[in-house]
C-alpha positions in Angstrom: 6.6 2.7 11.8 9.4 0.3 11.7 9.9 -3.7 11.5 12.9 -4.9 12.2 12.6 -8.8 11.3 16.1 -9.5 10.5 17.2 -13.2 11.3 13.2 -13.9 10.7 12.9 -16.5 7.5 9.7 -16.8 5.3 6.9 -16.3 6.1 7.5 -14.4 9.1 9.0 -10.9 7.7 5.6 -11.1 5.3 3.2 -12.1 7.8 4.5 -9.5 10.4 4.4 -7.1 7.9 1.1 -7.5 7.2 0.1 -7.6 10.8 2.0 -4.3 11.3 0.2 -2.5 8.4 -3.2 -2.8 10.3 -1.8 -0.7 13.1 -0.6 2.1 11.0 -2.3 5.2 10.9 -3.5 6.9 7.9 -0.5 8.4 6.1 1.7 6.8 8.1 4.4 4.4 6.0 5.9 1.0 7.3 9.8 0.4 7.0 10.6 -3.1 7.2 14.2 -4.2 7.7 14.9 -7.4 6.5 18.4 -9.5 5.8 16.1 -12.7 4.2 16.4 -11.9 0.2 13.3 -14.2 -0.4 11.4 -11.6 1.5 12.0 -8.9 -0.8 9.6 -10.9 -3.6 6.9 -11.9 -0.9 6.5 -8.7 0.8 6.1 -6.3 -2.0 4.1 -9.4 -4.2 1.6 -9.3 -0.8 1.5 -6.0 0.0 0.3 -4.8 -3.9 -2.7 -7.4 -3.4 -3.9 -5.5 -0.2 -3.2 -1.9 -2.0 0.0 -1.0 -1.0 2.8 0.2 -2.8 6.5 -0.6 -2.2 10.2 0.2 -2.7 13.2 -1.5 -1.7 16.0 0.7 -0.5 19.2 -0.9 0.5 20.4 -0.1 4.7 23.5 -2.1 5.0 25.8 -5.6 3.6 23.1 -7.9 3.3 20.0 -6.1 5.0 17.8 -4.1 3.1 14.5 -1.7 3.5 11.4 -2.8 2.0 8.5 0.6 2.3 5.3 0.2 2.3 3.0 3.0 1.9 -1.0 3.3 1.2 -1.7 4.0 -2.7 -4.0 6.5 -3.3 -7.1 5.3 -5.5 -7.7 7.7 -8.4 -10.6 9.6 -8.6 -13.6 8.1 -10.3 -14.6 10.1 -13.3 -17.7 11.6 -14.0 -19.8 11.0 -17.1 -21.6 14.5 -18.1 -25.5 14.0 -17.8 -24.6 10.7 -15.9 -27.6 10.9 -12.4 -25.4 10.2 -9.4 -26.1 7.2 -7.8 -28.3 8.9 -5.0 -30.1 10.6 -8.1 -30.8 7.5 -9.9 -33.7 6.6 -11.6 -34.9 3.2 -9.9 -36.3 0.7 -13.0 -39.7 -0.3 -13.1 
């Protein structure tokens, strides 16, 4: 998906941004084009709070690309001999 907010100012291109990452679909990356520097800190600074991760790519004199994609959680380990938690033992 893309968000074009240039000519927005803080905290629009954040709070659109946001707003547009609840309509994306799974897998699915956000492309915000932006020509407000400030929003190059917020957006990223934001986005890693709620999960995301982000680069910034530059599209032009003055505009950039700011990506925002869903980071994949790692795997939870498993300790050997460790009951799962539908297995576990419930205290007295």
């Amino acid at each position: 998906m893309v968000l074009d907010v240039r000519g927005e100012i803080c905290p629009y291109p954040m709070l659109k941004a946001v707003e547009a990452l609840a309509r994306l679909a799974p897998g699915e990356s956000l492309e915000v084009i932006t020509d407000h520097p400030p929003a190059l800190q917020t957006i990223p600074a934001y986005t890693s709070r709620l999960g995301y991760s982000s680069r910034i790519e530059p599209a032009g004199p003055g505009v950039w690309k700011v990506v925002v994609s869903k980071t994949e959680a790692p795997p939870r380990p498993q300790v050997a001999g460790a009951p799962s938690v539908k297995g576990a033992a419930s205290r007295p």
